[in-house]
C-alpha positions as CSV (number, residue, x, y, z in Angstrom):
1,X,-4.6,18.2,1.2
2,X,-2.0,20.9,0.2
3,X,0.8,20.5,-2.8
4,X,3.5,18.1,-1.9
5,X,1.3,15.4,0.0
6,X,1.5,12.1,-1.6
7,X,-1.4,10.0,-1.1
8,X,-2.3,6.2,-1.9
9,X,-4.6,4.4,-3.1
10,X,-6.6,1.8,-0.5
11,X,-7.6,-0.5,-3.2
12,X,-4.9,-0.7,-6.0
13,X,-1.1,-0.1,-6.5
14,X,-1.8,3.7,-7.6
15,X,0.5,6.7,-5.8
16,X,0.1,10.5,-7.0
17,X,1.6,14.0,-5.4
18,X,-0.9,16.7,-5.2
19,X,0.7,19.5,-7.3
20,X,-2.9,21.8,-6.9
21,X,-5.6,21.3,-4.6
22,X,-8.3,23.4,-3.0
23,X,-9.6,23.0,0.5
24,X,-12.2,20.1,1.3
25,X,-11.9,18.1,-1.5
26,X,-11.6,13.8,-1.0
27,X,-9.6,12.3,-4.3
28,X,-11.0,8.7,-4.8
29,X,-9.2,5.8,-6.2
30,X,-10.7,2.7,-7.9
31,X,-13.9,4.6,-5.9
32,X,-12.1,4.1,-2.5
33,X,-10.9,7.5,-0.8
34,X,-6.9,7.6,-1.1
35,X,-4.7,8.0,2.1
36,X,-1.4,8.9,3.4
37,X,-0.5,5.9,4.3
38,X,-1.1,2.4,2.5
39,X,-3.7,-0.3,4.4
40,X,-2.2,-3.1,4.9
41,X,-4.7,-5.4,2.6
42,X,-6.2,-3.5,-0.8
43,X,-9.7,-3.8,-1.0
44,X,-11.0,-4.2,-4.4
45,X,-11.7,-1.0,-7.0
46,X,-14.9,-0.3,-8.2
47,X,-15.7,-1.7,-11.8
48,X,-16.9,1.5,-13.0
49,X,-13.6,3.4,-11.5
50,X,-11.0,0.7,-12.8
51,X,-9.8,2.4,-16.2
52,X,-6.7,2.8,-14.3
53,X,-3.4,5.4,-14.1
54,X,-0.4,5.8,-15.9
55,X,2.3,7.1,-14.5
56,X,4.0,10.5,-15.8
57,X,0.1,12.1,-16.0
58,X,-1.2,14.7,-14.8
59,X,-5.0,14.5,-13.7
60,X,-7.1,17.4,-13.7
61,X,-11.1,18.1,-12.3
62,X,-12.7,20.0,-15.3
63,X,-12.5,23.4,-13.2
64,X,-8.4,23.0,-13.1
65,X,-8.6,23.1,-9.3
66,X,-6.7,20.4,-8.8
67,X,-3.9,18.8,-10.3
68,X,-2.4,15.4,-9.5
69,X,0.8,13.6,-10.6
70,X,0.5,9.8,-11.4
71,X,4.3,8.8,-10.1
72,X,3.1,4.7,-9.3
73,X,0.1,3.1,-11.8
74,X,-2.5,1.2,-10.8
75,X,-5.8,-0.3,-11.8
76,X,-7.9,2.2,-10.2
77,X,-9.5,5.5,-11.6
78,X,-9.0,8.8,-9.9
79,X,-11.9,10.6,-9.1
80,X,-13.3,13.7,-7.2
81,X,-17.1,13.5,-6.2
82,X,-17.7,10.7,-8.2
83,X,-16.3,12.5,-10.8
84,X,-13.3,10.9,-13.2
85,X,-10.9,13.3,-13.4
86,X,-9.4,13.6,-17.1
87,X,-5.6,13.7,-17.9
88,X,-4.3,17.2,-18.4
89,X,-3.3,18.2,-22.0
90,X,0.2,19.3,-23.4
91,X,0.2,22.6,-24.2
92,X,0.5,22.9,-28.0
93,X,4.3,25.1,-28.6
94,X,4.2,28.1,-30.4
95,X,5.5,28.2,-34.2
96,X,8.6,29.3,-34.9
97,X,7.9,30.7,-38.2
C-alpha cells in the first residue's frame, strides 16, 4: 500500500486513496479487507464495523501513520487491526489579532 493507491471496499459501496501508509498494514472495511479491485458481489459488513464513511474525510490510526481519503461513502467502517480508525481533525487557524 503506498500513497496514491485507491482501494475498495469488498462488502459496501466505500472507495478511499491512501494519502499515508506504512509497510504491512491491511485497512478493513465493514470488517472485510479492502482491495484494488471491486468483487463482483459485496458480501455483507460486520455489525460492529457498519458506522459507515463520509466522503471528503480523512481517516487516521491514533499513531497518524496512516491517512486515508473517503472520496465514495459507504456503510462500512474503516479499520486497521480491528481497530476503527477516527476522522482526522481540522487544524484550528491561528488568530489574527
Amino acid at each position: 500500500m503506498k500513497p496514491g493507491t485507491k482501494l475498495k471496499s469488498t462488502v459496501c459501496e466505500t472507495e478511499v486513496m491512501v494519502i499515508r501508509a506504512v509497510p504491512g498494514v491491511e485497512v478493513t472495511c465493514g470488517g472485510a479487507p479492502m482491495a484494488e479491485e471491486r468483487p463482483a458481489e459485496l458480501g455483507t459488513p460486520d455489525p460492529a464495523f457498519a458506522q459507515g464513511t463520509l466522503m471528503g474525510k480523512r481517516y487516521v490510526n491514533e499513531e497518524g501513520t496512516v491517512e486515508l481519503l473517503c472520496i465514495k461513502p459507504g456503510k462500512g467502517s474503516l479499520a486497521i487491526d480491528g481497530v476503527l480508525l477516527r476522522t482526522k481533525d481540522a487544524k484550528p487557524l491561528p488568530s489574527s489579532d
